[in-house]
N, C-alpha and C positions, 0 to 999 in steps of 0.2 A: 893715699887716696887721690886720682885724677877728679877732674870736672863732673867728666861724663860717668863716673860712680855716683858723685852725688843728684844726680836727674835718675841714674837709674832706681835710686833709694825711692824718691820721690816720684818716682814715675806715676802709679796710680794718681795720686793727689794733682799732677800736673797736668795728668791728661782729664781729669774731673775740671779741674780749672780751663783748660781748652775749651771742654765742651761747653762747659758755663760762658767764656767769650763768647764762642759762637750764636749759645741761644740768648745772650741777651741781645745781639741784632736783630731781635725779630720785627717785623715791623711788616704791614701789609702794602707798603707802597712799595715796589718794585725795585726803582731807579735808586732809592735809599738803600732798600737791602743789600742789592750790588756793590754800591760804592762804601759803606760803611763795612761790609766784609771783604774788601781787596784788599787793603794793606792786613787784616788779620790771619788771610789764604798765603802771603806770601811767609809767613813763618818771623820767626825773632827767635833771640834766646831765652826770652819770660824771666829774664835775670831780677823784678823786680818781684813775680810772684816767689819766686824762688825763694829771695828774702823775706817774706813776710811767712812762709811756712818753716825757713828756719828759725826765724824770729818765732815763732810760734810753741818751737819745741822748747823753749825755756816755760813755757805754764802747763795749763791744761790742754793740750795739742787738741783740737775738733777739727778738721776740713772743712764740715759743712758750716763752721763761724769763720773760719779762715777764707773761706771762698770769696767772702760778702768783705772781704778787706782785698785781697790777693786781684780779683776781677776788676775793681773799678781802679786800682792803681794801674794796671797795664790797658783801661782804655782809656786812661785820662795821658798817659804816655803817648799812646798812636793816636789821640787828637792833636795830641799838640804835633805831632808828626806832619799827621793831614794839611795843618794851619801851616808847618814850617815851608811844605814843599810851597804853598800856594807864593810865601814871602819868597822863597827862594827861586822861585820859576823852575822847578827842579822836577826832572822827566825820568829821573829813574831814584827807588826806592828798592834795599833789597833784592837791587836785581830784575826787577818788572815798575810796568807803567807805576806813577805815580795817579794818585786820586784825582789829580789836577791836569796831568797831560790826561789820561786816559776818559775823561768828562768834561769841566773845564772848572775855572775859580769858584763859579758861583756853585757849582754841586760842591764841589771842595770845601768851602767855606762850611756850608751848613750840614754836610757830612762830620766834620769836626765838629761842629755844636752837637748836632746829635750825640755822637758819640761820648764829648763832656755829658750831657744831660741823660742818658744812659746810664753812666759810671756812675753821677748822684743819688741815680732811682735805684741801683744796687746797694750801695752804702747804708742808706736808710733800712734794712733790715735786720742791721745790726741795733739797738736800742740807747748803746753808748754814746750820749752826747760830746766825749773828749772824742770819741772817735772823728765825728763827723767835723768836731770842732780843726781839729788838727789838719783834719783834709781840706778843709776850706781856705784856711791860714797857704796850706801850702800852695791852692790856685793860684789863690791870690800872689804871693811872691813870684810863682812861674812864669805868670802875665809880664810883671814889673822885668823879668829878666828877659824875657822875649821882648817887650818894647826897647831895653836898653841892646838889645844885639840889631833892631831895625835901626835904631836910633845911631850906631856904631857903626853900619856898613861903612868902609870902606875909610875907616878914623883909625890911621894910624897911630896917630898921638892920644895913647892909651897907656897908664902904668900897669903893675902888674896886678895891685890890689883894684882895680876895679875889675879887669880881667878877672879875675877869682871869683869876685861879687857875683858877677855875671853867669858864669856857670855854677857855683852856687845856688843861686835862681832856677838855672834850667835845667841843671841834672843832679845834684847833690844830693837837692831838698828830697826831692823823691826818692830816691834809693834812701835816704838815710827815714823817713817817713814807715815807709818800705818795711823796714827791720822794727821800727819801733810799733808799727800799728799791729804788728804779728804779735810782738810778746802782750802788749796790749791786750790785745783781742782772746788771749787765751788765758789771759789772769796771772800774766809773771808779775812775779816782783819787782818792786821798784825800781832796784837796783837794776837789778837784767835790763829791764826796758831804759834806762838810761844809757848802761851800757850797749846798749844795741844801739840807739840812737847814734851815738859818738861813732863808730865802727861804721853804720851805713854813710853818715857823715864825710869821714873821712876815705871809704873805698868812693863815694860818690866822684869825691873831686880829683880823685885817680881814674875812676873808670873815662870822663871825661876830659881829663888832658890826654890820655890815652889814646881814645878819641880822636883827639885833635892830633896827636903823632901819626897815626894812621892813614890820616888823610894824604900825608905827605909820602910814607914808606912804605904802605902797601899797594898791592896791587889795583889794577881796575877789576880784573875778578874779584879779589879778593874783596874790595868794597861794593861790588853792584852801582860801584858812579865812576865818573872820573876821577882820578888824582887830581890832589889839588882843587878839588870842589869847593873845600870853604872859600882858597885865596879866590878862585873864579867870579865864588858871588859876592866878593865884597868883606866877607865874615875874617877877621886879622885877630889868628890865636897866635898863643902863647908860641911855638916856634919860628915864625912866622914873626912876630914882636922882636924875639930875643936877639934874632937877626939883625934887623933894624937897632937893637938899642948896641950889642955887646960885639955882635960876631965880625970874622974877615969880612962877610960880605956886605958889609952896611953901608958904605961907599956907593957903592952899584943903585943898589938899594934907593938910597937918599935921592939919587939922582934921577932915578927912574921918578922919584916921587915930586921931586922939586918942580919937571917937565911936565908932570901931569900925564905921565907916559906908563904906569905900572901894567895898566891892562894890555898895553902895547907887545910889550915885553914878560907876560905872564908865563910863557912856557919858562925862560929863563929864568925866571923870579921862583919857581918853581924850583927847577933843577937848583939852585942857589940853595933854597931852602932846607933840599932833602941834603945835601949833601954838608952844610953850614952846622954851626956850634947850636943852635935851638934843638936841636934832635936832644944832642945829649943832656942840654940843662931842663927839657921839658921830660925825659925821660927820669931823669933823677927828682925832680918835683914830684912828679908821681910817687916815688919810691918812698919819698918822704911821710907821703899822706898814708902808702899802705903801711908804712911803720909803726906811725899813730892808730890807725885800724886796726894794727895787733894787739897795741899796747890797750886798747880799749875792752877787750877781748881778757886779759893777763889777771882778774880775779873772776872769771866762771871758771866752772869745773872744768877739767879737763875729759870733754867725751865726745864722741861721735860730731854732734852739732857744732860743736867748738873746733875741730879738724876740721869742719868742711866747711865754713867761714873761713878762718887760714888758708883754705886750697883755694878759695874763690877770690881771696885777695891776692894770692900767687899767679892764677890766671887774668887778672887783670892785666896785670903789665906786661904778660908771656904772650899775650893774645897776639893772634895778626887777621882777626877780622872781626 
C-alpha cells in the first residue's frame, strides 16, 4: 500500500473535511474571507486530518464526529502558519504569496486569531470535555514552543534536548493529539487511544526533523521557498547544529560565528550544510523515532488501518516535499 492508496480510501471523508474548512471561513466581512482562505486555497497534505480518521477507525468510526475533531486541528495548524510567516517575514508559503506579503502583518496577525477562534467554535460541538480539555493543553504548549523558537533566532548555542523540546511544542504535540483525539472521539479503547497517542508522538518528531532535512536538500520547487530558509531567518535546526557541534565543517562554521559574519557567508554555510555529516545524523534521528512509532503500533491487530499508519511512517522519511 502507497500514500496515495490511503487518501484514495479516504477520499470521500477528506473531501467532506475540505469542504467543512472551507465553510467554516465564513464570515460576512470581506478582507477576512479573503485572507483566512488563502493559505487554505493553496492546498496541504491534511496529514493531520488524515490522522484523526485513522485514529478513528480503531472505535466507532462517524465522520460527521470526526469532522468536529479533524477540522479545527488543521486550522489551528494554518494559524500558527499565518502567525509563523508574519515572525518569519516570509513571502512565499506552498508556493504562493503568503497572508503577510500578500496584505500586510496586521491582516496577518488577526487572520491567524480568526482562524484559532474559528477552530475553537468548531470543537465545541463535540460535548467531550477531555476533548476540548486536550486541545487547549496543546495550544497552550504550541505558544511556549513558538516563543522559544523567536526567542532562539539566531542562538547557535543550543543542545540537542532543547532542540527536541522545541519542535515537540510545534509539531509533534499536534500530530501526536491528531491520532489520539480520533480514537477518542470515536469511543476506542483505552488502550488504542494510548497507543495512538505514542505513534503520533513519535511520527511527529520525525515528520519534523524531516522537515528540517529538507530545508537544506530539496529543491526550491520542491519546497515553494528557498533553500535554506530556516538558516536565512535565523531558525538553527538540528543539521545545521550537528555541523557546528560534530562535523568536518565546524571550523568554518565557528568562524564565520566568532566574526559575526554567518549571514555574510549564508550561501556557503548553506552549501557546507547540505553537503556535511548533519544530513546523515538528522536523517537517522528520524529513523529512530519512526521505529518507536512502529513499535507503538506492534499490539493492534494486524489490519488495513494498522498498514496504513506503517506506510505513513515509511513516507515520512521517503518524502522530498
Amino acid at each position: 500500500m502507497k500514500l496515495v492508496d490511503i487518501y484514495v480510501q479516504l477520499k470521500g471523508d477528506v473531501e467532506s473535511i475540505e469542504r467543512t474548512l472551507e465553510q467554516s471561513m465564513d464570515t460576512r466581512t470581506r478582507e477576512l474571507y479573503q485572507s483566512s482562505t488563502h493559505l487554505l486555497k493553496a492546498g496541504g497534505k491534511r496529514i493531520r486530518p488524515v490522522f484523526v480518521l485513522l485514529g478513528g477507525k480503531w472505535g466507532e468510526y462517524d465522520i460527521e464526529r470526526l469532522k468536529h475533531v479533524a477540522v479545527p486541528l488543521e486550522l489551528i495548524h494554518m494559524a500558527t502558519l499565518v502567525h509563523d510567516d508574519v515572525i518569519d517575514d516570509a513571502d512565499k508559503r506552498r508556493g504562493r504569496e503568503t497572508v503577510k506579503a500578500k496584505w500586510d502583518n496586521r491582516i496577518a496577525m488577526y487572520t491567524g486569531d480568526y482562524i484559532f477562534a474559528r477552530a475553537l467554535t468548531i470543537a465545541t460541538k463535540l460535548s467531550n470535555p477531555r476533548i476540548h480539555q486536550i486541545l487547549s493543553k496543546a495550544i497552550v504548549e504550541m505558544c511556549k514552543g513558538e516563543i522559544e523558537q523567536v526567542r532562539d533566532l539566531n542562538n547557535w548555542d543550543q543542545g540537542l534536548k532543547h532542540y527536541l523540546r522545541r519542535i515537540k511544542r510545534k509539531t509533534a504535540l499536534l500530530i501526536a493529539i491528531s491520532c489520539q483525539l480520533g480514537a477518542i472521539a470515536s469511543n476506542a479503547p483505552e488502550d488504542r487511544i494510548r497507543s495512538m497517542y505514542r505513534y503520533g508522538y513519535n511520527v511527529g518528531m520525525a515528520f519534523q526533523i524531516a522537515d528540517d532535512l529538507l530545508d537544506f536538500t530539496a529543491s526550491e520547487k520542491q519546497l515553494g521557498k528557498p533553500v535554506g530558509s530556516d538558516l536565512r531567518q535565523g531558525n538553527i535546526t538540528l543539521p545545521a547544529l550537528y555541523s557546528l557541534w560534530f562535523g568536518q565543517e565546524r571550523r568554518r562554521l565557528r568562524d564565520w560565528l566568532e566574526q559575526d559574519a554567518i549571514h555574510e557567508h549564508i550561501e556557503e554555510a548553506i552549501a557546507l550544510i547540505r553537503e556535511g555529516e548533519g544530513i546523515a545524523y538528522a536523517r537517522s534521528l528520524a529513523q529512530r523515532y519512526l521505529n518507536r512509532a512502529r513499535t507503538a503500533l506492534s499490539d493492534l491487530p494486524d489490519n488495513k488501518t494498522k498498514r496504513s499508519l506503517l506506510e505513513i511512517a515509511d513516507f515520512i522519511i521517503e518524502r522530498n516535499f
